[in-house]
C-alpha positions as a printed NumPy array, in Angstrom:
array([[ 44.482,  67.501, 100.9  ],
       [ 41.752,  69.542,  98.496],
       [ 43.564,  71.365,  95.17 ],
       [ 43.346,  75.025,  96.769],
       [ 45.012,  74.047,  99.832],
       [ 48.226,  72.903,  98.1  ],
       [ 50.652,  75.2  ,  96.775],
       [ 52.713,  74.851,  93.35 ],
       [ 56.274,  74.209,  94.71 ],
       [ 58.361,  76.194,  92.147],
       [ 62.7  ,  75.385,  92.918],
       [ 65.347,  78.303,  91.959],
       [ 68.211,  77.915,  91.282],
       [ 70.37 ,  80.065,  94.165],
       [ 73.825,  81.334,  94.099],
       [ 75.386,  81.455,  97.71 ],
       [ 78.346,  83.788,  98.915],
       [ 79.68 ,  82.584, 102.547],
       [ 82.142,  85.42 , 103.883],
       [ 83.897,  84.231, 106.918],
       [ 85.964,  86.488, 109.392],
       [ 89.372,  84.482, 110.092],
       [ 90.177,  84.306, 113.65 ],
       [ 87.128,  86.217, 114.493],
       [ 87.396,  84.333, 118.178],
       [ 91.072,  85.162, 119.096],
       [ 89.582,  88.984, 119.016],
       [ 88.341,  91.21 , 121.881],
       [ 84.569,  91.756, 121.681],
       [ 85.333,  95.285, 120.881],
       [ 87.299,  94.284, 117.736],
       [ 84.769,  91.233, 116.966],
       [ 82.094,  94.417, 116.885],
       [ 83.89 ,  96.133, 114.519],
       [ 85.557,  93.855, 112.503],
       [ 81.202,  92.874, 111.526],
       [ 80.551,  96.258, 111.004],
       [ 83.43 ,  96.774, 108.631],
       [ 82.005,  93.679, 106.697],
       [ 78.63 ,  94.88 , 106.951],
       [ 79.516,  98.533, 105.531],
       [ 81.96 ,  96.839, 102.831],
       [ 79.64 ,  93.943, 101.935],
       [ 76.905,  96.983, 101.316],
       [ 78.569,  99.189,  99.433],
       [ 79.718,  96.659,  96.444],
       [ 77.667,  97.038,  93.157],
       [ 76.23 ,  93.429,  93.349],
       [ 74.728,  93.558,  96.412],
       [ 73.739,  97.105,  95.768],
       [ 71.756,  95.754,  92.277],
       [ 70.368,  92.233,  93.559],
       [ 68.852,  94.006,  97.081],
       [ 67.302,  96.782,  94.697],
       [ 65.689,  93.954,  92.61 ],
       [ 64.331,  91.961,  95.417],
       [ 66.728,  89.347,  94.349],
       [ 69.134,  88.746,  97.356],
       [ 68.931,  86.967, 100.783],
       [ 71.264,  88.237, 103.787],
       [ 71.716,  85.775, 106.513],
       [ 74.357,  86.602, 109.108],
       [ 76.469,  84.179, 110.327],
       [ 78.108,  85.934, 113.795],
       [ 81.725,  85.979, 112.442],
       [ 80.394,  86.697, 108.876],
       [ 77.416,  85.982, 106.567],
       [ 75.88 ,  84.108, 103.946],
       [ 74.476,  86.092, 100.606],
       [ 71.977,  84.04 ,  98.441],
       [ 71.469,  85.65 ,  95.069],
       [ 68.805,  84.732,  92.802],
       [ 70.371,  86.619,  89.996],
       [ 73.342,  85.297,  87.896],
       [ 76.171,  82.532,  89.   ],
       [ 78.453,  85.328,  88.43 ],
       [ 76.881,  88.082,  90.881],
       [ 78.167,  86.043,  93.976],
       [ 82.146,  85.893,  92.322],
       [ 81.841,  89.3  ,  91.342],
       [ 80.474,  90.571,  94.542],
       [ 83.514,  88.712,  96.383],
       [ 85.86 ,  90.258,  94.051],
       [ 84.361,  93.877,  94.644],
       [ 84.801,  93.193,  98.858],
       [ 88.051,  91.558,  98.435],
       [ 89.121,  94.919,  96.435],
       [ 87.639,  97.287,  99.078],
       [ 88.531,  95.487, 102.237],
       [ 92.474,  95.568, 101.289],
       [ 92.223,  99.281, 102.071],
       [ 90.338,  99.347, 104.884],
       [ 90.629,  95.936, 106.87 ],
       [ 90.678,  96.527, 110.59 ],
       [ 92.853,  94.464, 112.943],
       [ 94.296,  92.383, 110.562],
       [ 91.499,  89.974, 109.933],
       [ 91.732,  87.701, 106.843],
       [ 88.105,  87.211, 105.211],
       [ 87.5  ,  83.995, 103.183],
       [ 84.894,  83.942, 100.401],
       [ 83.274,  80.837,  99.   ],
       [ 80.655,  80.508,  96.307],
       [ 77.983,  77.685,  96.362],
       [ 75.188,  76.775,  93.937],
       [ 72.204,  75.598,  95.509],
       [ 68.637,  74.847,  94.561],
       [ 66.218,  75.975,  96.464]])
């Protein structure tokens, strides 16, 4: 393969939040809607995410009953961020769903 074809491969290290919606399945599809929503608007609305999207610096993939946030920031943006939800969503938490948070460091 010529020189200018190939690209300089360059890894990152990556800092991954999974958020999970806990019996997500034994709700109607009403309360599945909203329940995402809710995690959406909280998810949004914490500092972390709010500072990594601004800098270009965050990946959103959505999971159906949740989602996956890859920072390329600091390990401690993902905790933090988790923290900030966890804080928010004890307020506002529609039909008693239970979220779970893990925090994964990946290379990519």
């Amino acid at each position: 393969m010529p020189a200018e074809v190939k690209k300089q491969i360059e890894l990152e290290i990556a800092h991954v939040l999974f958020i999970d919606i806990v019996s997500y399945s034994k709700l109607s599809i009403n309360e599945q809607r909203a329940a995402v929503d809710e995690l959406n608007e909280v998810v949004r609305a914490s500092e972390q995410f709010q500072k990594a999207e601004t800098a270009g610096r965050l990946l959103k993939i959505a999971t159906g009953d949740g989602m996956a946030l890859v920072f390329y920031t600091s390990p401690e943006a993902p905790a933090q961020c988790a923290v900030e939800v966890a804080a928010r969503a004890r307020n506002i938490r529609a039909y008693n769903c239970a979220w779970v948070f893990t925090v994964d460091p990946s290379a990519v």
